[in-house]
C-alpha positions in Angstrom: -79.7 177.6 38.7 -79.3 178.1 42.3 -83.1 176.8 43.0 -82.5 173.2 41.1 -79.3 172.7 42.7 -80.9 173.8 46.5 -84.0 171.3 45.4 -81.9 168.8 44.0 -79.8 168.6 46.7 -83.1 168.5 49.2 -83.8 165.1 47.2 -80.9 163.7 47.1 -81.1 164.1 51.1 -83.9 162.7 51.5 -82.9 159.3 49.4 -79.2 158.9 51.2 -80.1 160.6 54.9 -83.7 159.9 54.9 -84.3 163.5 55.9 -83.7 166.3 54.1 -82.6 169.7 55.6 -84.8 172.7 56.3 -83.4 175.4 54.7 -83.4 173.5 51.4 -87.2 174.3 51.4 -87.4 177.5 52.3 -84.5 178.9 50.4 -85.9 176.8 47.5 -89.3 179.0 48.4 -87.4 182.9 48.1 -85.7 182.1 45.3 -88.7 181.1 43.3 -90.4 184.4 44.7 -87.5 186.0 43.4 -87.0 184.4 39.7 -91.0 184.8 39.3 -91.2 189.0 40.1 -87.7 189.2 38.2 -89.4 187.4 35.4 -92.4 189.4 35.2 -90.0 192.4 35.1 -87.8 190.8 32.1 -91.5 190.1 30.1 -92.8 193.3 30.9 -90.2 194.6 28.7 -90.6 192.6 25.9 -94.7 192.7 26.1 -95.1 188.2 27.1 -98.0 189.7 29.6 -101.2 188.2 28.9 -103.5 191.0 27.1 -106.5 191.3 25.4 -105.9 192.6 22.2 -108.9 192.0 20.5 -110.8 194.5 21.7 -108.1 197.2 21.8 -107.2 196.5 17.9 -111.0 197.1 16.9 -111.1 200.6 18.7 -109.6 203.5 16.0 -106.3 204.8 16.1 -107.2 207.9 18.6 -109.1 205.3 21.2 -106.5 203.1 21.2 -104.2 205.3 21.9 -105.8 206.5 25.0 -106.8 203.1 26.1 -102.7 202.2 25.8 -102.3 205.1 27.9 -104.5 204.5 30.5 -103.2 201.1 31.1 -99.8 202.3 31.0 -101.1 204.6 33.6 -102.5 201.7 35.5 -98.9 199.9 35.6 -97.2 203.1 36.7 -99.9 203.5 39.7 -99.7 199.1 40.5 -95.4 199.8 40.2 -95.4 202.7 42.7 -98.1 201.0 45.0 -95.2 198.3 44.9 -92.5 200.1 45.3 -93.6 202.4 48.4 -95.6 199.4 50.3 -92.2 197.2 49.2 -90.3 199.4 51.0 -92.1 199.8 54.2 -92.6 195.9 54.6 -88.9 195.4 53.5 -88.1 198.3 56.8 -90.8 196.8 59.1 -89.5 192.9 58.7 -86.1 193.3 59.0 -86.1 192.4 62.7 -88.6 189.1 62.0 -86.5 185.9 61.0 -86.9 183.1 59.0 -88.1 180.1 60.7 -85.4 177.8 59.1 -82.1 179.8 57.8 -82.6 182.6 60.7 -82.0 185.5 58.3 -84.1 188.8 58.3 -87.0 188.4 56.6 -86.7 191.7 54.9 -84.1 190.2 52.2 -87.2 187.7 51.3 -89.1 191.1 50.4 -86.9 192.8 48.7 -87.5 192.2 45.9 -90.8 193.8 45.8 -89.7 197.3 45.4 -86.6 196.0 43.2 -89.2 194.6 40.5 -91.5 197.4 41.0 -88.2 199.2 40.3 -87.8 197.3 37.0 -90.9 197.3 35.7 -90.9 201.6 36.2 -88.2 201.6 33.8 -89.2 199.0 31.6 -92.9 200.7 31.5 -91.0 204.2 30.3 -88.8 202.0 28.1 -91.5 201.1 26.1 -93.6 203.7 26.0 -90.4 205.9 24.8 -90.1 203.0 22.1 -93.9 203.4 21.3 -93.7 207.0 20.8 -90.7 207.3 19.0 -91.9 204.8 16.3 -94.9 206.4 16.2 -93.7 209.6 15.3 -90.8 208.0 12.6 -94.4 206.5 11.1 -96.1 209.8 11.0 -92.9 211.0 9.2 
């Protein structure tokens, strides 16, 4: 909400003051960094990542099962990865500013370990969810 009203604002600056501020833009630019990673956490939970099923569903029951488990393997190494590099760029850019608001540009990456944060627990979410149903199907 706070991204249309920052670019709405930008336009509506542009058609009354013939110029439009600078910070509109690149406020307008982080929070849409931030709504997409945040996003992409929020989906991860409920599976909307694009997949390839097809292949996966012919395998049996016991290859599919490891080929879920590999990917979910995958994730876990790509969320790390995300979390520990987040980290040191968040530390290391904390001193460099943003050309047009002047804050730290660490707060612009942020966000980078939080969703590798969320997608961590929303990976072990679902895989809890996975095994347990599995097991109440076996049963």
């Amino acid at each position: 909400m706070t991204m249309v009203i920052v670019v709405f604002w930008q336009i509506i600056s542009r058609v009354i003051f013939s110029s439009s501020f600078p910070w509109t833009e690149e406020l307008s630019r982080y929070l849409m960094i931030w709504v997409t990673l945040l996003g992409a956490s929020i989906a991860f939970q409920y599976g909307a990542h694009i997949g390839v099923e097809v292949l996966v569903m012919k395998l049996n029951r016991k290859l599919r099962n490891a080929v879920q488990i590999l990917a979910s393997l995958c994730c876990l190494a790509l969320f790390a990865i995300l979390i520990v590099k987040g980290i040191e760029i968040v530390g290391k850019s904390m001193v460099q500013k943003s050309p047009a608001m002047t804050l730290p540009m660490g707060y612009a990456y942020l966000i980078m370990p939080i969703s590798g944060v969320l997608m961590t627990l929303n990976l072990l979410d679902v895989t809890i969810k996975s095994v347990r149903a599995k097991e109440a199907k076996k049963e």
